[in-house]
C-alpha positions in Angstrom: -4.2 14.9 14.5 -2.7 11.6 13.8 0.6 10.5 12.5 -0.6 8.8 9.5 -3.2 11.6 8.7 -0.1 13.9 8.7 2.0 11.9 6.9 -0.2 11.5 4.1 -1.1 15.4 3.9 2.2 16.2 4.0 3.4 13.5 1.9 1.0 15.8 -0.8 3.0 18.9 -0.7 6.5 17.4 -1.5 8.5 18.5 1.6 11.1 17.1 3.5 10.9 14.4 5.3 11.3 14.8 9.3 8.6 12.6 11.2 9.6 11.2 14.6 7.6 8.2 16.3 6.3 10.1 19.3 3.4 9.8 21.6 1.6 11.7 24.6 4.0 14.7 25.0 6.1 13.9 21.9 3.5 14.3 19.7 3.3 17.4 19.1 7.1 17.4 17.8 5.6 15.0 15.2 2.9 16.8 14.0 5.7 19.6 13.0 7.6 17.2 10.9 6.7 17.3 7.1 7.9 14.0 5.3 8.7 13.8 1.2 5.9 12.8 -1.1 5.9 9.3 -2.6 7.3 9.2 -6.2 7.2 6.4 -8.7 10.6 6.7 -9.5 13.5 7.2 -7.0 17.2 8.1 -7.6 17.6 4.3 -7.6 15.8 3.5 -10.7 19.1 4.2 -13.4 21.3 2.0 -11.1 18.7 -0.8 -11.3 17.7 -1.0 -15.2 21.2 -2.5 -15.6 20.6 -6.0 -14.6 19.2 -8.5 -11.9 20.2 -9.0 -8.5 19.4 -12.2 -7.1 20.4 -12.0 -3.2 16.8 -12.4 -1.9 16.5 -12.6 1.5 14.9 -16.0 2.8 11.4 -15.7 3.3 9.0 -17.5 5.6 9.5 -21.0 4.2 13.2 -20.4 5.2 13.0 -19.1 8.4 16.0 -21.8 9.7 18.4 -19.8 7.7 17.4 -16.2 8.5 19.3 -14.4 10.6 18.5 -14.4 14.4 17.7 -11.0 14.4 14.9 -11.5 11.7 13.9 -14.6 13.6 13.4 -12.6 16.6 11.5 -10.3 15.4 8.6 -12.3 13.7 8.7 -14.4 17.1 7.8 -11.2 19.1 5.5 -10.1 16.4 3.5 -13.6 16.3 3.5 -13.6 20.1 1.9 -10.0 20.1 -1.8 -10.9 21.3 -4.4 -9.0 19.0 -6.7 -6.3 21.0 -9.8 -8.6 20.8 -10.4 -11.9 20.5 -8.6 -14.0 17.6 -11.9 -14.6 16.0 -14.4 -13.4 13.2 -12.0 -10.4 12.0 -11.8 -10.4 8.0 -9.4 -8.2 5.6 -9.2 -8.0 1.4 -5.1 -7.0 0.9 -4.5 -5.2 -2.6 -1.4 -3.8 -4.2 -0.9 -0.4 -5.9 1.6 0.4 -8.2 1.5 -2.2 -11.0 3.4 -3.4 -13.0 5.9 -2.4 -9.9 7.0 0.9 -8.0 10.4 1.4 -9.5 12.3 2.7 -6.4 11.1 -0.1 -4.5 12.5 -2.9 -6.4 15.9 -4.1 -6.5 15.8 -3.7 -9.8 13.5 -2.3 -13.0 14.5 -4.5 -15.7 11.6 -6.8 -17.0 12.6 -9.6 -16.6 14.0 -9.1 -13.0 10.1 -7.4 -12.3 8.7 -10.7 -14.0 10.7 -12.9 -11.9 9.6 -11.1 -8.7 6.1 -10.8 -9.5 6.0 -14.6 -10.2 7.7 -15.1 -6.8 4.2 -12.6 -5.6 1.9 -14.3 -7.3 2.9 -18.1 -6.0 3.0 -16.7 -2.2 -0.4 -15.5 -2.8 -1.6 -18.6 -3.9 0.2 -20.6 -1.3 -1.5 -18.1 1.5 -4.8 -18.0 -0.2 -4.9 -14.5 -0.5 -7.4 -13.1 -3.0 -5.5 -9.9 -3.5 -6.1 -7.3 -6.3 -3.5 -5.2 -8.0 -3.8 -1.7 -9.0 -2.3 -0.9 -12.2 0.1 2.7 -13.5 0.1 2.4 -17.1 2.8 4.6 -17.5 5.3 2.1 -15.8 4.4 0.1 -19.3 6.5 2.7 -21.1 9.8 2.6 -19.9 10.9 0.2 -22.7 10.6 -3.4 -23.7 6.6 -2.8 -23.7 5.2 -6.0 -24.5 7.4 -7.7 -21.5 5.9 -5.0 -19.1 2.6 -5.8 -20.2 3.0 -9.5 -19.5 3.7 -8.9 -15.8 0.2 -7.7 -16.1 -0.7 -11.0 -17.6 0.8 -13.2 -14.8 -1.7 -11.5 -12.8 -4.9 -12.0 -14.9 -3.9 -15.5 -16.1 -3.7 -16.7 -12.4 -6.8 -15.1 -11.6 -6.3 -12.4 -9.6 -8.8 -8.9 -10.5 -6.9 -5.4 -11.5 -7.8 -2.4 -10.9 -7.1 1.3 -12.0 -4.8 3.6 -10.4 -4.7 6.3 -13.0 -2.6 5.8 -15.6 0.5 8.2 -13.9 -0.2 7.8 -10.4 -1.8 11.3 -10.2 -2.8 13.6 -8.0 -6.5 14.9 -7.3 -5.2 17.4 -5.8 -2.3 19.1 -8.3 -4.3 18.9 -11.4 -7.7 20.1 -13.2 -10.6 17.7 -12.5 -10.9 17.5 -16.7 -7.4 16.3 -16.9 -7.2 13.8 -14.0 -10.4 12.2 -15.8 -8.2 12.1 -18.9 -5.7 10.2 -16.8 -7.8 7.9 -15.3 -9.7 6.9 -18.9 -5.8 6.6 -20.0 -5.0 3.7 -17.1 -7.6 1.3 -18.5 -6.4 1.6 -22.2 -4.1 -2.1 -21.4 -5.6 -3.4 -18.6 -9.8 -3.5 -19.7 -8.8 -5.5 -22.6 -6.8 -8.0 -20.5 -9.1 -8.3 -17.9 -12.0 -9.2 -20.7 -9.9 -11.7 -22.5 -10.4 -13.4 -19.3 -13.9 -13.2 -18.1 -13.4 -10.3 -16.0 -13.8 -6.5 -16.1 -12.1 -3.3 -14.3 -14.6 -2.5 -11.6 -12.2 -0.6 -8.7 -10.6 2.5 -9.2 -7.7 3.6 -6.6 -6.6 7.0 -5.7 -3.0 7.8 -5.6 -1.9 9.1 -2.8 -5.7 8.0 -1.3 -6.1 11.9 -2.3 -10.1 12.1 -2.9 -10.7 15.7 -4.1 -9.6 19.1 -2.6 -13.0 20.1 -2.1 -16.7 19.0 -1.7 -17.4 19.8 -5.9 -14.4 18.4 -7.0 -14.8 14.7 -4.4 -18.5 14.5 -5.6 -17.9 14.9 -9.4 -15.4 12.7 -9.7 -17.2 10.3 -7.9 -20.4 11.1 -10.3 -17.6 10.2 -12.7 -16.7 6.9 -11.8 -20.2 6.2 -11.2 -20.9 6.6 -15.3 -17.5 4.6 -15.9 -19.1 1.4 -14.1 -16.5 2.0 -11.0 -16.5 1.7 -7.7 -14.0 3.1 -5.3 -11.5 1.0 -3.6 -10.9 2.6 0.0 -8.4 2.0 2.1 -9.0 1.0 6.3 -5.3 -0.3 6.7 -3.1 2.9 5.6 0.7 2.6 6.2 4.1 4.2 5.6 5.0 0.7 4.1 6.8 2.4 1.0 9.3 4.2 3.2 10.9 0.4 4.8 10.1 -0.7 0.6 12.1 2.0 -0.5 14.9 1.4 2.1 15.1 -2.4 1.8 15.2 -2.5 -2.4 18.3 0.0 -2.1 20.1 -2.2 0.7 19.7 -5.5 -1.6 20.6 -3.7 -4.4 23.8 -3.0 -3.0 24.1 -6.4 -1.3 23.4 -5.3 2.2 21.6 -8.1 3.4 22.4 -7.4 7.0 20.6 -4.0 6.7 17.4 -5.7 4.7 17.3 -8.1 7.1 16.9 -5.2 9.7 14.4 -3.5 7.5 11.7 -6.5 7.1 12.1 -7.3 10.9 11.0 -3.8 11.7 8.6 -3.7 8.9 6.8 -6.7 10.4 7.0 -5.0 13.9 5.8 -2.0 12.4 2.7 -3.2 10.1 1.7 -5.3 13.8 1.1 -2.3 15.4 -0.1 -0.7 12.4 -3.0 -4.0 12.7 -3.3 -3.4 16.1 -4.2 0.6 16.1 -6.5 0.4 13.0 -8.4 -2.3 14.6 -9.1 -0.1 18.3 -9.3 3.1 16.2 -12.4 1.3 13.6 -14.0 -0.4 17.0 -13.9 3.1 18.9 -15.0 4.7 15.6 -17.7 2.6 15.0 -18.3 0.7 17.3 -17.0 -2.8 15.6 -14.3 -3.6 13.3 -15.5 -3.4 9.9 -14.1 -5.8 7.0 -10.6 -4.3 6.3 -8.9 -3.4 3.6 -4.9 -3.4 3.3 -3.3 -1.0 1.5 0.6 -2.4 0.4 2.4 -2.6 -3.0 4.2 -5.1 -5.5 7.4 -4.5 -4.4 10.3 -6.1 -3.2 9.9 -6.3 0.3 6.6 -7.0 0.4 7.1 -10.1 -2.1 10.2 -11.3 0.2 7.6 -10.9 3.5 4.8 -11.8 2.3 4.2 -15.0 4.2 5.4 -14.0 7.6 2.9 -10.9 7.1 0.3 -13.2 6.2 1.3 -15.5 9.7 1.0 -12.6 11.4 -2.4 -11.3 10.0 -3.7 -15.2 10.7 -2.5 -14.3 14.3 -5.2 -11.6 14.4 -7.3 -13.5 13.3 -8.2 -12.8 10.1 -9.3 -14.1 7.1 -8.5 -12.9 3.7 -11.0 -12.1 1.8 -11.9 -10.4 -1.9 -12.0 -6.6 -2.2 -15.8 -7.5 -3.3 -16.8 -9.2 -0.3 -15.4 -6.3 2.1 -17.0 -3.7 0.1 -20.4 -5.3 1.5 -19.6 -4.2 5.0 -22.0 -1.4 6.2 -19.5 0.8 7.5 -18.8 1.6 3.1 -22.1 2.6 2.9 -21.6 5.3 5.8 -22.0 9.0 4.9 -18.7 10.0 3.9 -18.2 13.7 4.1 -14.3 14.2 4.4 -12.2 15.6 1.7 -8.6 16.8 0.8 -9.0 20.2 2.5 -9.4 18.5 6.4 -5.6 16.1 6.0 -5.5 15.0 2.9 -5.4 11.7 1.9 -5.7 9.3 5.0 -7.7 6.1 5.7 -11.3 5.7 5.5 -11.5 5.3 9.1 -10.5 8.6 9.3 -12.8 9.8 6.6 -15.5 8.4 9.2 -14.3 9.6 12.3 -14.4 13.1 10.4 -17.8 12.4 9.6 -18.9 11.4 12.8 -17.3 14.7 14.8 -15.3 12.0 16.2 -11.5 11.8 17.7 -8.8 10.3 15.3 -5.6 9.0 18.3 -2.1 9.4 17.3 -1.0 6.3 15.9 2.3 4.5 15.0 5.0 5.8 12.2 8.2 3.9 11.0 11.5 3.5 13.5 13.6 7.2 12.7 15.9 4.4 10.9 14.1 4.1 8.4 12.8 7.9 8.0 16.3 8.7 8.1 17.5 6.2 5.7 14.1 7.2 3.2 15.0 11.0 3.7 18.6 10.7 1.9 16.7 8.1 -1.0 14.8 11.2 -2.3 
């Protein structure tokens, strides 16, 4: 069993958060561990709905004032070679949690999350990154509504696709099938009309906690579902423990920490490398080529402030970006899919195939015990 399968699964049942990078004899102390499950609001939230804070770190385009640690870091991560050769690999990178995840942000005040997403949206533009965004309604009603709602238009009104991530970010798993279609049909009540005033339509639907149904019924139905909502599924091939360094970095600005957020994106980056490099030999081994990928991140702070060294570093690879659309017409989405909640929970797709296939899934890479540490007391 792999890390990330067992962080996800356990990330489901809401226990405490223990997980130690380990591998060959050590992994077995990992598999024991049993990390927190992902909330949309953290302990930080109150703190940050007083105000802005404006100490973001430099990102790529100021790489001559980071600090030498941070400069180090990207240098051995852009020196990394990639496990094949640097050519013909492709990935579609989309955000969940829109408008933004609220204890991953320095702070939850409109016009602080406005400010950020704008700084989001221009690095995407810069990179050319087609990215979607997957959008929680509910993060529209914590106040000053119509302000919320317009960090949904920055992202229609420069073009970039949104899709639905149920309206509360909810579980599959923890609720009756009837009512997590209720909560899905609620998450489109916003966005649809947005999307048409421009030409487009919602046509990918995301599962929180990439939790697809506890059991064979309840993963086809819901399916069938989305099927007669004119939806398609938007999986997931890049799966990552991203929100644990999000979390831990948006607390350590918001206090003004910069030395410890500096820390935290230079591990990050390290991190998602290796992340790149195991999904890539796990898809090949799996399936004997690496399929069109997709990333799974989120509109947060750290991945706003990072954004174009992760996208240098993906260009390492050897990637392209390319739309959520244009992956989805790899063959490997069309595979039998027979996995659900009941074997891991939610994990990558790759997985989901491997599962299918009778196949091995390898231990794979989990954040620095920093980090786990410093996400363990945030909850």
């Amino acid at each position: 069993m792999n890390p990330v399968r067992v962080l996800r699964k356990c990330r489901a049942t809401a226990q405490p958060l223990g997980i130690v990078l380990a591998a060959g004899a050590l992994f077995a102390a990992f598999c024991a561990a049993r990390p927190v499950r992902r909330q949309s609001g953290g302990p930080l939230a109150s703190a940050r709905r007083n105000g802005t804070v404006s100490n973001r770190r430099p990102t790529a385009h100021a790489d001559k004032d980071a600090p030498s640690v941070h400069q180090a870091a990207m240098r051995s991560v852009m020196a990394t070679p990639p496990l094949e050769p640097r050519t013909n690999r492709e990935v579609a990178v989309t955000f969940d949690d829109l408008p933004a995840p609220a204890d991953s942000v320095v702070s939850d005040d409109p016009a602080a999350l406005q400010a950020m997403t704008a700084r989001l949206l221009a690095e995407l533009k810069e990179y050319r990154i087609p990215a979607i965004g997957f959008v929680n309604e509910d993060k529209l009603d914590r106040g000053d509504f119509a302000q919320r709602v317009d960090i949904l238009k920055m992202w229609v009104n420069a073009g970039f696709p949104l899709g639905n991530h149920t309206y509360s970010h909810a579980d599959i798993d923890a609720m009756p099938l009837a009512a997590y279609e209720l909560n899905f049909l609620r998450g489109e009540v916003v966005t649809e009309p947005l999307l048409r005033s421009k030409g487009m339509r919602e046509r990918y639907f995301r599962y929180p906690f990439l939790n697809v149904g506890a059991t064979p019924g309840t993963e086809r139905a819901f399916k069938a579902f989305l099927t007669r909502q004119g939806y398609a599924v938007a999986p997931v091939t890049i799966d990552n423990q991203e929100y644990m360094f999000a979390a831990v970095y948006a607390h350590a600005m918001a206090a003004g920490d910069t030395a410890t957020a500096d820390r935290v994106a230079a591990s990050f980056l390290s991190y998602m490398n290796d992340i790149f490099a195991y999904f890539e030999k796990f898809s090949a081994v799996t399936l004997g080529y690496q399929p069109r990928q997709v990333l799974l991140l989120h509109a947060d702070e750290l991945d706003t402030d990072e954004l174009g060294n992760l996208a240098q570093m993906i260009r390492a690879r050897g990637y392209r970006f390319i739309t959520l659309r244009d992956a989805l017409f790899d063959p490997a989405y069309r595979l039998p899919d027979r996995y659900d909640d009941n074997v891991d929970g939610g994990v990558s797709w790759v997985e989901h195939w491997a599962y299918t296939m009778h196949k091995d899934v390898p231990g794979g890479p989990a954040p620095p015990e920093y980090i786990e540490s410093a996400y363990n007391k945030l909850q």
